[in-house]
N, C-alpha and C positions, 0 to 999 in steps of 0.2 A: 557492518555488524554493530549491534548494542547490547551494552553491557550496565545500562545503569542511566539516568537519565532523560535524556531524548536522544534518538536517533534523527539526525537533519541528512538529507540528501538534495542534491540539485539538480535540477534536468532542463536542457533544452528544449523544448520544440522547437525543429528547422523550421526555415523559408517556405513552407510547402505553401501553396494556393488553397486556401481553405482551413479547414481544421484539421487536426489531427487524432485518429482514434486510439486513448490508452488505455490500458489496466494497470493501476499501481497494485502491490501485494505489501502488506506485511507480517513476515512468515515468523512464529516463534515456538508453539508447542511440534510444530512436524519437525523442526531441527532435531528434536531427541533421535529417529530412525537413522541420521548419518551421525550420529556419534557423538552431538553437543551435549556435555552434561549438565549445562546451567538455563535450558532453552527463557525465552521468556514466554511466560504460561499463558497473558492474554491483551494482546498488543492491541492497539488504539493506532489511526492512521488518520492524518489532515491532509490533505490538498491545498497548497497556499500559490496567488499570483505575484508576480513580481512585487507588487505592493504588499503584500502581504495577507491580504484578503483570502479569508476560505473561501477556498473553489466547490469541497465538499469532502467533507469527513465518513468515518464508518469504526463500527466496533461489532464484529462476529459478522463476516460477510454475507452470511443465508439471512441476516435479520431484513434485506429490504428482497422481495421478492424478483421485482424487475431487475437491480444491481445482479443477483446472482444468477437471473437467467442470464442477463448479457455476459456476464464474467464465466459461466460454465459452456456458451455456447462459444465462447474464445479458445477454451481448452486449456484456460489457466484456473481453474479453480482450486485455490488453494482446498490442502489434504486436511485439514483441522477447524471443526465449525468456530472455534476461539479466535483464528486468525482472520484477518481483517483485510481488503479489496474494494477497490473502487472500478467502475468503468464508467471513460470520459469521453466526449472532445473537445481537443483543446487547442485553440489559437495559436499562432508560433506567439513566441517567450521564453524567459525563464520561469521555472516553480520550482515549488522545494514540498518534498514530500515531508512530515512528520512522527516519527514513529516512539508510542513512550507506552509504558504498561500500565494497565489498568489500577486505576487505585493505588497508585506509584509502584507497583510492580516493577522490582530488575530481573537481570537475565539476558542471554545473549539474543538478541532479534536482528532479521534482515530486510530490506528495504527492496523489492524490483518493479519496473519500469518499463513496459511492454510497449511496443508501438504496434498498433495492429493495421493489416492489411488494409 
């Protein structure tokens, strides 16, 4: 969860032979429907490698057309045009997702990490 700042998360990619297909989400205005009352209103999302290199960023997920066909025909499409999505593949390593609000926007936001089929 974030509440002010940056949100940093870390993720693995395993060992697999190849790459790996994700969708990163970061969720802030759909939080209000279970009960957050401080959501954050419009979350920003980086993809970083080990190095720290952007992998590829996103602000309002429907803004690239192909990201959001890939990302809806996942069945992860985030519920809020504001919130932000990526779909990758990505090499085994470590990354770090980064989540902050737009225009220094706080509020509470969530970070998730799909590994798809």
């Amino acid at each position: 969860m974030y509440s002010g700042g940056a949100l940093i998360s870390g993720f693995i990619v395993g060992n697999n032979i190849g790459a790996s297909k994700v969708v990163v989400r970061a969720i802030g205005p759909s939080l209000a429907q279970s009960g957050v009352t401080n959501p954050l209103l419009d979350p920003t999302l980086e993809l970083r490698d080990n190095n720290g290199a952007l992998v590829i960023a996103d602000d309002n997920w429907q803004d690239n057309a192909s990201q959001a066909a890939q990302i809806s025909a996942s069945g992860l499409a985030p519920a809020n045009p504001l919130e932000s999505a990526v779909a990758t593949s990505l090499v085994p390593g470590t990354y770090t997702a980064i989540v902050a609000g737009k225009n220094g926007g706080a509020g509470i936001g969530l970070v998730e990490v799909y590994n798809l089929p």
